[in-house]
N, C-alpha and C positions, 0 to 999 in steps of 0.2 A: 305361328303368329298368334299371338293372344290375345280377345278383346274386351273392352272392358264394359258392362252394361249395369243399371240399375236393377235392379230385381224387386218390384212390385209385388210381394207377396202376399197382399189381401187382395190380389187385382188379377194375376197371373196364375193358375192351377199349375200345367206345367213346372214353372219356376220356383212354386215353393215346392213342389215334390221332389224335384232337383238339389232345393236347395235342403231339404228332410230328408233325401237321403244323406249328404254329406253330413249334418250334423249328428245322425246315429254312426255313421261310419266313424265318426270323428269321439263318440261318444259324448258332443254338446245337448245343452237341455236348449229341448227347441220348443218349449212353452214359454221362453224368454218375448217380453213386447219388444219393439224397434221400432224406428222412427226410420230409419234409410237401409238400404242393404245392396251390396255393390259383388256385382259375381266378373269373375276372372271367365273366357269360354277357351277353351283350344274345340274351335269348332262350334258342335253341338253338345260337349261335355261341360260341364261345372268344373272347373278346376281346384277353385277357392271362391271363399266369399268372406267380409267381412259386415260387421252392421255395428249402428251406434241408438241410443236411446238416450236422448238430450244430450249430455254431456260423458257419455259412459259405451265407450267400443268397447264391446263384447261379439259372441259368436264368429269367431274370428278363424277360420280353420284350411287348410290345404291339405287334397288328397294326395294318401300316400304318394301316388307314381307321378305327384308332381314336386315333391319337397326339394329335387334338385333346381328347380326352376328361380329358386327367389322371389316368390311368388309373395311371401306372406309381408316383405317388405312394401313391395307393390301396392298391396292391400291396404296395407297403414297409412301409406304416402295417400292414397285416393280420399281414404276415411278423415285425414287429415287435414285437409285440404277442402273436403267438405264443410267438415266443421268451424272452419277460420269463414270458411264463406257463409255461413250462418252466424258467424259473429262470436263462437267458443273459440277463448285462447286458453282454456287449463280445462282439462280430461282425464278421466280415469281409464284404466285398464285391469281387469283381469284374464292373465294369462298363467301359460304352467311354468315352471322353474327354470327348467331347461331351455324358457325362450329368453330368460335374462337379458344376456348379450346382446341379442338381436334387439331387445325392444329399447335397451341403453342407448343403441347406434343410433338409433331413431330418437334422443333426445329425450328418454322417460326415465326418471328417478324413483324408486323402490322405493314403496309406505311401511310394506311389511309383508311376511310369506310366513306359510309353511311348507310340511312337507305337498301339499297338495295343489297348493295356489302360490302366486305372486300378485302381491297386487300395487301397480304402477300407475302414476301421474306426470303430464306434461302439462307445461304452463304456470305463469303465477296468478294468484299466491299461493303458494303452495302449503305440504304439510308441514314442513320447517317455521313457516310465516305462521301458521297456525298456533304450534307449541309455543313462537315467542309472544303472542297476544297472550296465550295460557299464562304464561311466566311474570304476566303482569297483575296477578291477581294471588300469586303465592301467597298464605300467612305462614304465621308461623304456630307448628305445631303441627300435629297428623290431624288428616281429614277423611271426610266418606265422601262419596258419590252417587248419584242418582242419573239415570239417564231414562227421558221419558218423551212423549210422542205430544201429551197433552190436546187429545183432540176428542175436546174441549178437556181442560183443567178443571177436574171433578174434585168432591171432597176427598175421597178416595185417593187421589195423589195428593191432595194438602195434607192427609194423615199421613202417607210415608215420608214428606217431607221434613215436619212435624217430629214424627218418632226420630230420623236420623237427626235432628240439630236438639232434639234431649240427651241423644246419646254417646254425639262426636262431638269434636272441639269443632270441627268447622264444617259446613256441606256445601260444596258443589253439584249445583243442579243442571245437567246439559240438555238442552228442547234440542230435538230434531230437526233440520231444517230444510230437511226435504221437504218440497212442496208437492204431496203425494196425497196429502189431506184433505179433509173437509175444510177446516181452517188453516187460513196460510200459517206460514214459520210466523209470520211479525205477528197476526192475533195471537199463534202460540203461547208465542216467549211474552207478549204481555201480559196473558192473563197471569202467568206462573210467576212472573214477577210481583205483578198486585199480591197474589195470592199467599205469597212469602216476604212482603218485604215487612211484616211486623218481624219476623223472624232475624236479627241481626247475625246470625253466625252462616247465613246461608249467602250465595252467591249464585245467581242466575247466570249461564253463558250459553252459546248458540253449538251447536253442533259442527257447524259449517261440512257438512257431507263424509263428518272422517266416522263417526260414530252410528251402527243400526242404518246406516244408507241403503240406499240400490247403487250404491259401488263398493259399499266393506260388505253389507248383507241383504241382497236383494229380494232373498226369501221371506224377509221377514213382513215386505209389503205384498207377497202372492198370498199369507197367511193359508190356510188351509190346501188350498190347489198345489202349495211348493210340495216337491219331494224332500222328504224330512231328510234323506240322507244328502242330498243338497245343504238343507237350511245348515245340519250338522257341522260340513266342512266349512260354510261361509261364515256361519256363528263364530267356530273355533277361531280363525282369522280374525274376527273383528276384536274377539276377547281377547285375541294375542295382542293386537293393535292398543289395545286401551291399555293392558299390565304392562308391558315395554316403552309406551310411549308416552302415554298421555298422563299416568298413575303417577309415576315418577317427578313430573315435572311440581304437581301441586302435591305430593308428598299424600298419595291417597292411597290408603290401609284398607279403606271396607266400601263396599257397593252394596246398596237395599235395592231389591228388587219385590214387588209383589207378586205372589203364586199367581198361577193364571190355571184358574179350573177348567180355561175354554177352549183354548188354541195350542195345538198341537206344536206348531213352528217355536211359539214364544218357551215354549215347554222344554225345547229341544237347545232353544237358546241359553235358558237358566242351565239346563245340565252344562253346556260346553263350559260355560262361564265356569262353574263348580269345578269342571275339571281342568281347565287353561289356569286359574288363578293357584292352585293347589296353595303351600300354606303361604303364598307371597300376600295374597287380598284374600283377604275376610269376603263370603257371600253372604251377606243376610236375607233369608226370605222372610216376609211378613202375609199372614194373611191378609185377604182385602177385606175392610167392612162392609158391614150390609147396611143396610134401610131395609125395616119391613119385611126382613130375613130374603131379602134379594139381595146378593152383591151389588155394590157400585160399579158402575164403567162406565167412558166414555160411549161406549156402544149406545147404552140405554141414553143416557141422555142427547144424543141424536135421533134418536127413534121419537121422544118426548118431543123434540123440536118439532120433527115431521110433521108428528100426533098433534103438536098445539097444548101439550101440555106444562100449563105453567106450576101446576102442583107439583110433579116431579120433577120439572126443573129445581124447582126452590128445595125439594131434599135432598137432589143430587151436586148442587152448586155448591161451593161455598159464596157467599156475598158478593165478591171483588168479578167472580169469572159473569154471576147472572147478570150484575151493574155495567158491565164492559160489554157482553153479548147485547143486552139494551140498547146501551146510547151507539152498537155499533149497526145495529139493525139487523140483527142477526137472529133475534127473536123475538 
């Protein structure tokens, strides 16, 4: 007889040791955050456990000498069930290939995979609902893309912005919309709009969690702490995600990205991308500009906020992002 308990694992020693063995047996990364974690016992043993972080079940695994049990259905059905009781109808999932089937039964339609990963969603709207918002925005002619975090919308992104719409017919600009930031998605995506709408060839759109998330690539918000051979496989995924799906629909040929001389993850990102796209999408890297032979980043002008400095703010800004952090009281 099997029972089913919550597993408290900032609260309970025990339970997470329990629960850290199975995920090295299981070979999961247990520096993953979560929000819930629900353990399977036959007894005093862990069986399985499952856990979810906002809207995203992960760490989902069952020990070997229980795989005959049905165990991992089980798990899903509790996870799920949780989540509708917090109010989530549409979730992601990352799991391995071979659980395909199983997680189909259970009402999850497939975003994209490799050979390493599958990565699955229930609920709408979905990624289908997604492409046809894309599809509304098609022009005509090949386009580039830009996918960026904007947190805060520096000069430094108006110049990659900038460079791509001198040198494409069209640019697609996607903000992130994880709310993982300093500034939310909606500050985001306005400053980057202000910031570009002198630019007529450009096109601001939302991310809505298919692009650089904590569900296509979670590593990319651990930034340094992730294990790169993680960030590796998750990147690879995400970059499949974007050249199969999303590239296509708006007829997009080239991606700018800016080198990143600091972060190791971002680093590991540009390569997968270099390598996923091979000669289907152009990668353009651009160095980042300096100020005062410092690079630009949004890093520094956070650290300036802290600081109270309005002088580098007014280097690092362009006009539109300092006029909107102003009237929004943001600095």
């Amino acid at each position: 007889m099997f029972t089913f308990k919550r597993l408290w694992l900032d609260r309970d020693p025990l339970a997470y040791e329990q629960w850290l063995d199975i995920m090295r047996r299981s070979k999961l990364n247990s520096n993953e955050t979560v929000d819930y974690t629900v353990g399977v016992f036959d007894g005093d043993t862990l069986a399985a456990t499952g856990s979810f972080e906002g809207n995203i079940i992960k760490c989902v695994s069952v020990c070997q000498d229980y795989q005959s049990e049905n165990l991992l259905t089980q798990v899903m059905m509790d996870l799920m069930e949780r989540l509708r009781d917090e109010g989530e109808f549409h979730y992601f999932v990352y799991t391995k290939p071979d659980k395909r089937m199983i997680f189909k039964s259970l009402g999850f339609k497939e975003v994209i995979a490799n050979e390493d990963v599958l990565f699955m969603e229930f609920g709408q709207p979905d990624f289908d609902d997604y492409l046809k918002m894309l599809a509304q925005y098609q022009t005509a002619g090949s386009a580039s893309a830009i996918v960026m975090n904007a947190n805060p919308f520096t000069k430094g992104h108006q110049y990659l912005v900038t460079y791509a719409a001198e040198h494409t017919e069209h640019v697609y600009v996607f903000v992130l919309t994880e709310e993982r930031s300093e500034f939310s998605a909606a500050d985001r995506l306005a400053m980057v709009k202000l910031g570009t709408e002198h630019l007529a060839n450009v096109t601001v759109l939302p991310t809505n969690n298919y692009m650089v998330s904590s569900a296509t690539f979670p590593s990319y918000f651990l930034k340094d702490d992730a294990e790169l051979s993680i960030a590796r496989v998750q990147s690879s995924l995400d970059a499949r995600l974007f050249k199969e799906r999303v590239a296509p629909i708006l007829k997009i040929t080239e991606r700018f990205v800016g080198d990143e001389p600091y972060s190791k993850v971002t680093n590991v990102y540009n390569e997968s991308m270099q390598a996923v796209f091979g000669e289907t999408l152009k990668l353009t890297i651009l160095p980042r500009i300096t100020h005062a032979d410092t690079i630009i980043s949004a890093t520094k002008v956070r650290q300036a906020i802290t600081d109270n400095n309005d002088a580098v703010l007014r280097n690092l800004l362009p006009e539109t992002s300092y006029q909107y952090l102003q009237a929004h009281n943001k600095i």
